[in-house]
Rosetta silent file (secondary structure, phi, psi, omega in degrees, C-alpha in Angstrom):
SEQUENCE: XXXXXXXXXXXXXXXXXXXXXXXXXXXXXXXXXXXXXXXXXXXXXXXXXXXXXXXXXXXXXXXXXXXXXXXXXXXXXXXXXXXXXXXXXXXXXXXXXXXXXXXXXXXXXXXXXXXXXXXXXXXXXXXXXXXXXXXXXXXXXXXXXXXXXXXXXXXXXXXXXXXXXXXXXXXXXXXXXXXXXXXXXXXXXXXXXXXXXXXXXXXX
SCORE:     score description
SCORE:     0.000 S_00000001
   1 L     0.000  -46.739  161.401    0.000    0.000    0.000 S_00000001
   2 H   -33.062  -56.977  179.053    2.883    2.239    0.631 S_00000001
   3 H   -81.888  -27.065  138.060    4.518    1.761   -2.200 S_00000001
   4 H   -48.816  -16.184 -170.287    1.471    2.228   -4.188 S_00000001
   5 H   -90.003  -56.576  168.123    0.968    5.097   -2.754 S_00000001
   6 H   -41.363  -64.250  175.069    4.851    6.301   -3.779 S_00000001
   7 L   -87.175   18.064  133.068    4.311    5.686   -7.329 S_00000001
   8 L   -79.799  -10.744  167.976    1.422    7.230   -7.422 S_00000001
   9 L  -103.610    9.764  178.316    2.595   10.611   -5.886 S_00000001
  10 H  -104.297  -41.707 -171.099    6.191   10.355   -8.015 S_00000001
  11 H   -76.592  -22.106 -173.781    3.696    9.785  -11.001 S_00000001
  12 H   -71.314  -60.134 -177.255    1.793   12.853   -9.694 S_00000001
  13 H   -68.573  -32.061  172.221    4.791   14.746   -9.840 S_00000001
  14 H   -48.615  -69.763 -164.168    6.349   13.523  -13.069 S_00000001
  15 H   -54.003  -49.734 -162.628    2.835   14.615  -15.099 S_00000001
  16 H   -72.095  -12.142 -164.517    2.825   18.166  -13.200 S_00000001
  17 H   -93.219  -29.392  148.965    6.562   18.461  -14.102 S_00000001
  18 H  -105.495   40.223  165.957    5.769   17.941  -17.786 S_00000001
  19 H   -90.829   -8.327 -179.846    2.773   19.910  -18.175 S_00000001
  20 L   -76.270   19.709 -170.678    5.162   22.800  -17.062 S_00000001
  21 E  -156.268  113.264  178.075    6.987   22.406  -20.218 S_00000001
  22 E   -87.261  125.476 -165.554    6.447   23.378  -23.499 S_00000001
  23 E  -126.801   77.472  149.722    8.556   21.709  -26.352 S_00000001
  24 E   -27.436   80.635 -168.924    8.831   23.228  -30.087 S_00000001
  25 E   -93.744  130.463  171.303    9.885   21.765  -32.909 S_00000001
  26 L   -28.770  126.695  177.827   10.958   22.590  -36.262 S_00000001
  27 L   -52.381  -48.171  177.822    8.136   22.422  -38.870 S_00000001
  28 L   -97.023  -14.009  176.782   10.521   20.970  -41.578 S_00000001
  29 L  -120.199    8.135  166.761   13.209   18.887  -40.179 S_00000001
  30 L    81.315  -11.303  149.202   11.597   18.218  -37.121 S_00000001
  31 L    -8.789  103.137 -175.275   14.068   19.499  -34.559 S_00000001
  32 E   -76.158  137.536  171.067   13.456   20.460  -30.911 S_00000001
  33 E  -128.757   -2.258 -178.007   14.216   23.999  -31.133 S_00000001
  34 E  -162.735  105.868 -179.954   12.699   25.414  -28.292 S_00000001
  35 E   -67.139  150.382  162.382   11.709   24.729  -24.550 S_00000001
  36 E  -135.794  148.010 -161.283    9.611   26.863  -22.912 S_00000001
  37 E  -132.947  123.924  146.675    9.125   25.888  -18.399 S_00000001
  38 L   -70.407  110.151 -179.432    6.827   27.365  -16.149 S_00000001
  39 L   -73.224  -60.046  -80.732    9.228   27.372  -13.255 S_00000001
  40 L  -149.014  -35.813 -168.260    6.718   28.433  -10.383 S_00000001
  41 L    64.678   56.790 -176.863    3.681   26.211  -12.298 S_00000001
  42 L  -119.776   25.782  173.675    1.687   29.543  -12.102 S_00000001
  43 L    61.726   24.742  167.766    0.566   28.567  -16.040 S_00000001
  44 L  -135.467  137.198  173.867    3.094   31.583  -17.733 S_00000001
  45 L   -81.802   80.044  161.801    6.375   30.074  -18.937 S_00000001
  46 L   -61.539  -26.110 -174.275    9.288   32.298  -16.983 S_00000001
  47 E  -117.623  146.176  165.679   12.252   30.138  -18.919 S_00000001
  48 E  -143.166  164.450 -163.771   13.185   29.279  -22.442 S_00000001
  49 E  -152.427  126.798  161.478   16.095   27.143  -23.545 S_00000001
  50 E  -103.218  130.727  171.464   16.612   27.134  -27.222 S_00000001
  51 E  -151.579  158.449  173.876   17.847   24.580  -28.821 S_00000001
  52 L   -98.193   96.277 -164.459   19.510   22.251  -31.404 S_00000001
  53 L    45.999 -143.009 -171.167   17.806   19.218  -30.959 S_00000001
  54 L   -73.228   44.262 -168.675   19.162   17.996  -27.341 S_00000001
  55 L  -136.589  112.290 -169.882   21.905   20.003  -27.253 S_00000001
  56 E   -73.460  144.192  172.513   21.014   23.678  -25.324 S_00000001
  57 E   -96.822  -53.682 -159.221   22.266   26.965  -26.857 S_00000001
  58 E  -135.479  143.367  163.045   20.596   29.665  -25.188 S_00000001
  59 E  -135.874  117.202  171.439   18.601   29.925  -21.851 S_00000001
  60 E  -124.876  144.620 -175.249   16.778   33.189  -21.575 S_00000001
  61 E  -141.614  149.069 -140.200   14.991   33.764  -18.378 S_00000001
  62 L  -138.121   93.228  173.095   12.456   36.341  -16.966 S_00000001
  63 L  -115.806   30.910  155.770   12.779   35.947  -13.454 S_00000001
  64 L  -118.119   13.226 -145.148   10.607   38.462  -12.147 S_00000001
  65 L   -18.498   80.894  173.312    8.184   37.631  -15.063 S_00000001
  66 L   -62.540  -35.267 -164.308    7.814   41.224  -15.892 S_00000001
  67 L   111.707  -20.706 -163.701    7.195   40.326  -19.753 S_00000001
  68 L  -122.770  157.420 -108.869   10.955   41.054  -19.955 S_00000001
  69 L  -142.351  142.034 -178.166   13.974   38.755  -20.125 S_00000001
  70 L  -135.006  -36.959 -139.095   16.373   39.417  -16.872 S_00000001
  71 E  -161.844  111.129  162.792   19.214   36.490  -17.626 S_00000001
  72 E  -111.334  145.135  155.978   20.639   35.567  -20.761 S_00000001
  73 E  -114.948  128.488  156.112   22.575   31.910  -20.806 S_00000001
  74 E  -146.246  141.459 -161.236   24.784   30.664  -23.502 S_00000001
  75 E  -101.029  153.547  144.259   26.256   27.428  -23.357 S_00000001
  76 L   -80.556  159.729 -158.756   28.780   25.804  -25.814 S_00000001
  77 L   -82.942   -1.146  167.418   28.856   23.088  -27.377 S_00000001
  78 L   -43.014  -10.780 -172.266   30.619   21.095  -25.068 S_00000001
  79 L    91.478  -38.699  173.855   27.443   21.854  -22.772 S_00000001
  80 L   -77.622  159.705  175.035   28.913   23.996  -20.658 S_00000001
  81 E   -62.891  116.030 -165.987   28.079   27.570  -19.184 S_00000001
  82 E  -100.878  -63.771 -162.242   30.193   30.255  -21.453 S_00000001
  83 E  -150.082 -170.668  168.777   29.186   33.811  -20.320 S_00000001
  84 E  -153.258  119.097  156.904   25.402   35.081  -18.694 S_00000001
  85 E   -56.279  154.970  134.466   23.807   38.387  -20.139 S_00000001
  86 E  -151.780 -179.135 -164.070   22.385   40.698  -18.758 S_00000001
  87 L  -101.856   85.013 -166.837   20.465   43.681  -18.939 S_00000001
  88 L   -56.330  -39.118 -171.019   21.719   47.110  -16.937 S_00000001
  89 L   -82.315  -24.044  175.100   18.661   49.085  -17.786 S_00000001
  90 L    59.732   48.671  148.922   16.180   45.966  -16.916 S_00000001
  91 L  -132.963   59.982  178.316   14.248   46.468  -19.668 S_00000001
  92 L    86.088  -41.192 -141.785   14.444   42.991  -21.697 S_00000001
  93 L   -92.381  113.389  171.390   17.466   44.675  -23.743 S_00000001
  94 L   -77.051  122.070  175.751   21.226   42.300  -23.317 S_00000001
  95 L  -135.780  -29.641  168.689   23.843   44.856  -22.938 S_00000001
  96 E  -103.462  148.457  141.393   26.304   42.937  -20.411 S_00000001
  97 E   -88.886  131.175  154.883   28.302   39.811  -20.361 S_00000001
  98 E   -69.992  143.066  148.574   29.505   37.610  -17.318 S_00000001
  99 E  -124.429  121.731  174.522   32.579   35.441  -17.940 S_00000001
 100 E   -91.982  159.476 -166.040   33.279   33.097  -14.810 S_00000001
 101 L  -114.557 -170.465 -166.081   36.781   32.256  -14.272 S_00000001
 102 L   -62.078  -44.135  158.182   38.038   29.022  -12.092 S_00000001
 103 L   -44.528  -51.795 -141.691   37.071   30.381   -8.426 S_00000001
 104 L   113.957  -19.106 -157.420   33.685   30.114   -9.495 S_00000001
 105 L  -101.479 -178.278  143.191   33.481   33.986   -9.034 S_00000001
 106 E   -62.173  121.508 -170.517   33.229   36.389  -11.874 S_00000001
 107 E   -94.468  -29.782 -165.233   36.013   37.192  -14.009 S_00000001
 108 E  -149.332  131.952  164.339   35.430   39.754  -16.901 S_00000001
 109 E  -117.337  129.757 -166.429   32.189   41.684  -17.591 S_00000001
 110 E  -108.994  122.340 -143.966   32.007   42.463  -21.184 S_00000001
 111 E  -129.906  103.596  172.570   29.802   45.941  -21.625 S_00000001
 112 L   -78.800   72.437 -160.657   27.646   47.493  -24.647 S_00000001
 113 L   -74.533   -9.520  165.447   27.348   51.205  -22.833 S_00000001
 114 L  -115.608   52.438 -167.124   25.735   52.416  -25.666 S_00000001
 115 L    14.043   61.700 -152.067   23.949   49.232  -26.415 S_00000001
 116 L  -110.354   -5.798 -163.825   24.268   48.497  -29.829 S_00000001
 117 L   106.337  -31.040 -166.017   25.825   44.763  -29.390 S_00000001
 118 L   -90.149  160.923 -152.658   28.931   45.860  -29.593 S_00000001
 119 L   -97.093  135.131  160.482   31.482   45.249  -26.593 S_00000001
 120 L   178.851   37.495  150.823   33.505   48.771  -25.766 S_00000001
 121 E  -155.073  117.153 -153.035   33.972   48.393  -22.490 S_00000001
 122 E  -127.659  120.531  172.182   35.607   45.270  -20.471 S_00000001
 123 E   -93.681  166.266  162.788   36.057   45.273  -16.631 S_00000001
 124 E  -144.164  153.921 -167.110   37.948   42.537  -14.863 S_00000001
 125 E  -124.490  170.461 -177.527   37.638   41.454  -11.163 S_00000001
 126 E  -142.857  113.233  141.188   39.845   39.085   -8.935 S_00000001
 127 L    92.538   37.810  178.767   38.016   37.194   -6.000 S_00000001
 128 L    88.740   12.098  176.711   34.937   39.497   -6.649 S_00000001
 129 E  -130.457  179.309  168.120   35.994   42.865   -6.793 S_00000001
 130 E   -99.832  150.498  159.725   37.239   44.897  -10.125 S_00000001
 131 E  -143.798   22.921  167.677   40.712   46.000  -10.352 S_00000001
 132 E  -169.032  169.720  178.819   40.923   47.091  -13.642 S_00000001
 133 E  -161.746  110.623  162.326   38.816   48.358  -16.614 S_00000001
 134 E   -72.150  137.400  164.911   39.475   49.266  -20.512 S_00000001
 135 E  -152.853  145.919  154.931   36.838   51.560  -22.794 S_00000001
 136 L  -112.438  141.452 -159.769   36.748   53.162  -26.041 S_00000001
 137 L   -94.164  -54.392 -166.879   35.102   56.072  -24.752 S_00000001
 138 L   -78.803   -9.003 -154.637   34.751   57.238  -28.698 S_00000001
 139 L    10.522   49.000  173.712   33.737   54.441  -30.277 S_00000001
 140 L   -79.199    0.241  166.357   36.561   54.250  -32.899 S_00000001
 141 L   113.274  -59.114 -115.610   37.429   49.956  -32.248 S_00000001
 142 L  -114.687   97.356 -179.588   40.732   51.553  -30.341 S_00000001
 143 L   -57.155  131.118 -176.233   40.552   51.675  -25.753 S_00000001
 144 L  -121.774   -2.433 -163.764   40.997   55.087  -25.157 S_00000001
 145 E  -149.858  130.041  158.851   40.446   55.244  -21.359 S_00000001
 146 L  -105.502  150.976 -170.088   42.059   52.732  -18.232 S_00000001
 147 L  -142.131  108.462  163.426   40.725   52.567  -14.902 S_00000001
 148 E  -110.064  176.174 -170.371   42.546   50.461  -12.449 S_00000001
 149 E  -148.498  123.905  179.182   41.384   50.052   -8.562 S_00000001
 150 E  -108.110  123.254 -159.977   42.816   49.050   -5.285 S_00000001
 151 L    35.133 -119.721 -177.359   40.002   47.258   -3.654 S_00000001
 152 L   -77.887    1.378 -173.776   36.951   49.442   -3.264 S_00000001
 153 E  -113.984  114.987  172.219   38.981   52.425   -4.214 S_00000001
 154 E   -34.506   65.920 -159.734   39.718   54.243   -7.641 S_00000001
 155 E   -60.005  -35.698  175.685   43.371   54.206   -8.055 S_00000001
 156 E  -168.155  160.195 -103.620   43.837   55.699  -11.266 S_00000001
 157 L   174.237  152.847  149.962   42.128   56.970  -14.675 S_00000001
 158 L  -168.689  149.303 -167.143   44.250   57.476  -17.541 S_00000001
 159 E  -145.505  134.552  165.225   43.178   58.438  -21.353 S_00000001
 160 L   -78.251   69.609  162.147   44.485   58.438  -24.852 S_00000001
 161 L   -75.333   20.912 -167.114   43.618   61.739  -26.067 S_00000001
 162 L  -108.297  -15.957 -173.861   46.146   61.904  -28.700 S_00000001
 163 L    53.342   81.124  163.717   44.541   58.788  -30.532 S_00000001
 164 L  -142.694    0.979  145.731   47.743   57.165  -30.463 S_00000001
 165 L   126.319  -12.477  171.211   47.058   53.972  -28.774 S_00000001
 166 L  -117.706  143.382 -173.399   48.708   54.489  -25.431 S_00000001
 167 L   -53.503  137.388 -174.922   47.762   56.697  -22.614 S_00000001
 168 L  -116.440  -10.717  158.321   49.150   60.625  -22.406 S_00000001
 169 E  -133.365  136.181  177.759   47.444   61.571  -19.714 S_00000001
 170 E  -157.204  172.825 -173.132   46.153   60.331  -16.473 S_00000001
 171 E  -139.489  146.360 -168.707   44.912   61.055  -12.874 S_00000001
 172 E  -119.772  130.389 -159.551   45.803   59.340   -9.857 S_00000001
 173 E  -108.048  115.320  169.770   43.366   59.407   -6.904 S_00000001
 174 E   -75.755  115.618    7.149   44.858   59.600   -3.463 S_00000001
 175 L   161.388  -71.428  179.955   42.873   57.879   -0.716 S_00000001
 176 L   -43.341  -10.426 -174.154   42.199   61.558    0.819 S_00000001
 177 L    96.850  -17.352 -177.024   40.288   62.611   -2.057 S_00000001
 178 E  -115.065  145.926  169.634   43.124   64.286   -3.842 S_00000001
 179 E   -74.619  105.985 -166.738   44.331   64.250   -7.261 S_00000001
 180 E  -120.285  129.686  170.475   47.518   64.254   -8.950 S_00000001
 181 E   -86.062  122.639  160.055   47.934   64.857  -13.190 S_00000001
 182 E  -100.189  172.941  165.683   50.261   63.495  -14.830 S_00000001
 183 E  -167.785  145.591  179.901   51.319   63.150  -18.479 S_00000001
 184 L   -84.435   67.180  155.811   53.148   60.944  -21.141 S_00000001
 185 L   -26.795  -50.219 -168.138   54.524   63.291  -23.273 S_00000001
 186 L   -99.080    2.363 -176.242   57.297   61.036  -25.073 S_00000001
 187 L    56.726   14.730 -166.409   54.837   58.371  -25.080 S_00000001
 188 L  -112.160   43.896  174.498   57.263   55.875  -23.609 S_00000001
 189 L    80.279  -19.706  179.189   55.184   55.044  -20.790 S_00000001
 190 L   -81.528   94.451  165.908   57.178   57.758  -18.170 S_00000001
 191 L   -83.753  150.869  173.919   54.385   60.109  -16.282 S_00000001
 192 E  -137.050 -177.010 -168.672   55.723   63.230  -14.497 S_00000001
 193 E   -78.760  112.045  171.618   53.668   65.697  -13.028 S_00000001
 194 L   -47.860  -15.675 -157.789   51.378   68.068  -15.040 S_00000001
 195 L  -169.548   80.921 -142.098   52.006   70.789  -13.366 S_00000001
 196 L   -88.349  -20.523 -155.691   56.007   70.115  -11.481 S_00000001
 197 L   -89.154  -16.518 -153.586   55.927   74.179   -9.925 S_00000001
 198 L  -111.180  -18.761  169.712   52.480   73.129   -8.213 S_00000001
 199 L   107.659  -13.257  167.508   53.763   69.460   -6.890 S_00000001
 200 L    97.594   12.729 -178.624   51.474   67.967   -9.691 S_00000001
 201 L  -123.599  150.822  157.262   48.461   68.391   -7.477 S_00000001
 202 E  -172.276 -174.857 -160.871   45.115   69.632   -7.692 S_00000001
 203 L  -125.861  129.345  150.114   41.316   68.444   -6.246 S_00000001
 204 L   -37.541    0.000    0.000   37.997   68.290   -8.010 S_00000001
C-alpha cells in the first residue's frame, strides 16, 4: 500500500513536471528547437532554452516575469556555461556579459554602454571585486580610457587623447580625495607631473 501510494505521488509529480513544459519543434526537419518551463507552475512560462535538438544553446529567463527577459545563458557546445547576459537598464534589452573564471566567481564583464551589441567596455575582477577596466570612450574599435582600482577604491584613470594607442594623460586618486595629473609626453610610458611648480596636485 505504501509503495502504491509512492508511485502514485512520483507519477503525480512527473505529469505536473511535464505539463510545465512546453517543447517546439521545427516544422521541416523536425528538430526540438525550443523549450519553454513554467518554473513556479503559475501557467506563464518564466524560462526558455533554445535549442539544437538535445543540445542547449541559449537559456533566456524572466525571473521576475515582468514580460521582460532578466538572464541571458549561452552554453557551448561542449554543454557547458560560457558567459550570462544581462540587462543594466532591466528592460528585456542584453547589454552585459559575465565570464566566470576558475574560483567560481566572476572574471570579466564584457559591456555594450551604448547598447548596440557591440562590446567597448571590459572590466575585470579578482576574488569578486574589479581591479581594472578598458573603454573606447569614442567608439573608434581603439581603448581610449584605463581605470585600475585598489580594492573598493579608484586608483587611477588614464586616457588616450592623442589617438595614439597608449595613454598621455592620467589622474591618480589619493585615498584623501586628492588628485595628482600626470602626463606621457614622449609616449614611452614615463608620467611626471602636469604641473612640477604646483607638486602635480590639484582636487575636483
Amino acid at each position: 500500500m505504501v509503495i502504491a501510494q509512492f508511485c502514485a505521488c512520483e507519477s503525480r509529480d512527473a505529469a505536473e513536471a511535464r505539463n510545465r513544459i512546453q517543447a517546439v519543434y521545427d516544422r521541416d526537419t523536425g528538430k526540438l528547437t525550443l523549450l519553454k518551463y513554467d518554473s513556479n507552475g503559475n501557467g506563464k512560462p518564466d524560462t526558455f532554452s533554445y535549442m539544437d535538438g538535445p543540445r542547449v544553446v541559449r537559456v533566456e529567463i524572466d525571473q521576475d516575469e515582468d514580460g521582460k527577459i532578466d538572464r541571458w545563458e549561452y552554453y557551448g557546445p561542449d554543454r557547458r556555461l560560457e558567459k550570462v547576459g544581462f540587462s543594466r537598464a532591466n528592460d528585456g534589452k542584453v547589454d552585459s556579459w559575465s565570464y566566470t573564471g576558475a574560483d567560481g566567481l566572476v572574471a570579466r564583464i564584457e559591456i555594450s554602454t551604448r547598447r548596440d551589441g557591440r562590446i567597448d567596455r571590459i572590466e575585470y575582477y579578482e576574488k569578486g571585486a574589479m581591479v581594472r577596466a578598458e573603454e573606447d570612450t569614442d567608439g573608434d574599435g581603439a581603448i581610449d580610457k584605463w581605470e585600475q582600482y585598489e580594492g573598493a577604491h579608484l586608483a587611477s584613470i588614464a586616457f588616450d587623447s592623442s589617438h595614439r594607442g597608449t595613454p598621455d594623460r592620467r589622474l591618480v586618486y589619493a585615498a584623501d580625495g586628492d588628485v595628482r595629473i600626470e602626463i606621457d609626453a614622449g609616449g614611452d610610458g614615463h608620467f611626471v607631473p602636469a604641473d612640477a611648480g604646483r607638486g602635480g596636485r590639484a582636487r575636483d
